[in-house]
C-alpha positions, 0 to 999 in steps of 0.5 A, a space after each residue: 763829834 770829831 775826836 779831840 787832837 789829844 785822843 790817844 794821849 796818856 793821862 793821870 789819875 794818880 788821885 784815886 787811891 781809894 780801894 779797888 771795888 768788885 766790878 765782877 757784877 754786869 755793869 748798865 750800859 754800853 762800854 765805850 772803846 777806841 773801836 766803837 766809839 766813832 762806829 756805834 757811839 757817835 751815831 746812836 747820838 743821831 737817833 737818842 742822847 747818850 749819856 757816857 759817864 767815866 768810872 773805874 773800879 777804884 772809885 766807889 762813887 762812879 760805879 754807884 753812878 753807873 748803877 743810877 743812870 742804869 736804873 734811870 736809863 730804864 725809867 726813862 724807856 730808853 729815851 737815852 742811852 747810857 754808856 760807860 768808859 773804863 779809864 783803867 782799861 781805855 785810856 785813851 777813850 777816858 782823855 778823848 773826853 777830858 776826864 780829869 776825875 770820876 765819875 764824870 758824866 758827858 752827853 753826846 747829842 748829834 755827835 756833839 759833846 756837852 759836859 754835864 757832872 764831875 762828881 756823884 749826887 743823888 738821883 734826883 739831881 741826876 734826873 734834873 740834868 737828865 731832863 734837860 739833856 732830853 729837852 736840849 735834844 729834842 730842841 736839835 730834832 733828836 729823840 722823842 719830844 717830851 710827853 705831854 701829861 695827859 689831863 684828868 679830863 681826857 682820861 676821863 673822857 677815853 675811859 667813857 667812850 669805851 664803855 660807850 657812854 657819850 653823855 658821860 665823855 661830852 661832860 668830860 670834854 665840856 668840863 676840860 673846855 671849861 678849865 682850857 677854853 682854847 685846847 684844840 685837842 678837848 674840841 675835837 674830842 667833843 666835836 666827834 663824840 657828839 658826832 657819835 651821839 648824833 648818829 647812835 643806832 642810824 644805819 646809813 643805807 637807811 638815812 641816804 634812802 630817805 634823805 634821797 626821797 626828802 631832798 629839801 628836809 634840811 634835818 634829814 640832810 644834815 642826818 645823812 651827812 653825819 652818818 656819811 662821815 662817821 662810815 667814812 664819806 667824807 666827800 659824799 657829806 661834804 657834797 652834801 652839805 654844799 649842795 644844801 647851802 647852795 639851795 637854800 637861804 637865810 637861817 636854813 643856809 646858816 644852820 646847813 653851814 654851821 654844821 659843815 664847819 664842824 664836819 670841817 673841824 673832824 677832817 685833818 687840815 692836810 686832807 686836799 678834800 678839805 681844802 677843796 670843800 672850803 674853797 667851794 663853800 667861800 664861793 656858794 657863800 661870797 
């Protein structure tokens, strides 16, 4: 935000006559001054919203609002920060905002200023704009994008995994599936969990051993592939695999591909392992 042509400039507040408020208790917030309003202001506006809200202690009213924004500021986890301009004690900072009365509340996102409220209101409206500020910012790549609320079913199914019990979190992520049929994050979660139901109690030098003595039982190598990428081998399973589909043929070949696939789906689509293995089953295939 370049400061407006008028920053410096006098301004008259002759309206507040109201009497003088005891603004001795520690205010929330920053206060906003000539020296760090370009220093410190205008770049937390990079990292976070900040809301400033005008106040005097001739106004009742602002200082409630300041109290309010304090307490939100706290209820939001600091996902914006709040600060203050005394317009009796900076005068200049108070017309640099075209402040006509108070309290009257601005945000800057990205050193940009945007107007918000010019009179007090009840805390759930200020939460309402509050909300939109923090949407409007993450829209310009400021702050943390809203949280998502976790579903009924993940927390169901997280609360199962740590206590061990996989049938009880596969019935979870089958039930969110049920509800979502296309939330990415409920196949995934069903996609490991019955990857650690398949591989419960296998020690994995024990399955390579006898996967490597039974190279042509399919089972087994699907066995030895899982227990690979739950330790960790993700190229070894996916080695694995490609040699079996390459060896085999019709429904054998199918089922060893089908379960590649979801070996595939645990992966992160970054990993160039991925790509590499995908590319590679495309050729034995095609």
């Amino acid at each position: 935000m370049s400061l407006p042509p008028n920053f410096g400039q006098a301004f008259d507040l002759s309206s507040l006559t109201k009497p003088k408020v005891d603004a001795s208790v520690p205010m929330p917030g920053i206060e906003v001054t000539v020296e760090n309003l370009s220093n410190e202001i205008l770049p937390l506006s990079l990292v976070r919203p900040v809301i400033v809200l005008m106040w005097t202690s001739r106004s009742p009213e602002s200082i409630e609002m300041i109290k309010t924004l304090g307490k939100l500021e706290i209820d939001y986890k600091a996902a914006f920060s709040l600060a203050r301009v005394d317009i009796d004690a900076n005068p200049e900072v108070g017309q640099a905002f075209q402040t006509k009365s108070v309290p009257y509340a601005v945000a800057i996102i990205a050193e940009q200023m945007v107007p918000l409220f010019e009179q007090a209101y009840p805390e759930a409206q200020v939460k309402r704009v509050i909300d939109k500020v923090l949407t409007l910012a993450s829209e310009q790549g400021v702050g943390e994008a809203p949280v998502e609320p976790i579903e009924p079913e993940e927390i169901d199914a997280m609360n199962a995994l740590e206590s061990g019990d996989y049938v009880a979190a596969e019935a979870a992520y089958k039930k969110w599936l049920a509800r979502k049929p296309a939330e990415n994050l409920a196949k995934l979660g069903l996609a490991q969990t019955q990857l650690l139901m398949r591989t419960e109690g296998l020690e994995l030098n024990d399955v390579i051993a006898q996967s490597t003595a039974a190279p042509t039982d399919i089972d087994l190598q699907l066995k030895a592939a899982d227990v690979e990428i739950v330790n960790g081998g993700v190229e070894a399973a996916f080695t694995r695999l490609l040699h079996a589909v390459k060896a085999t043929n019709g429904d054998e070949r199918t089922k060893i591909k089908n379960h590649l696939l979801e070996l595939f789906a645990l992966v992160d689509p970054s990993d160039p392992r991925l790509a590499a293995a995908h590319k590679e089953l495309a050729s034995a295939l095609f």
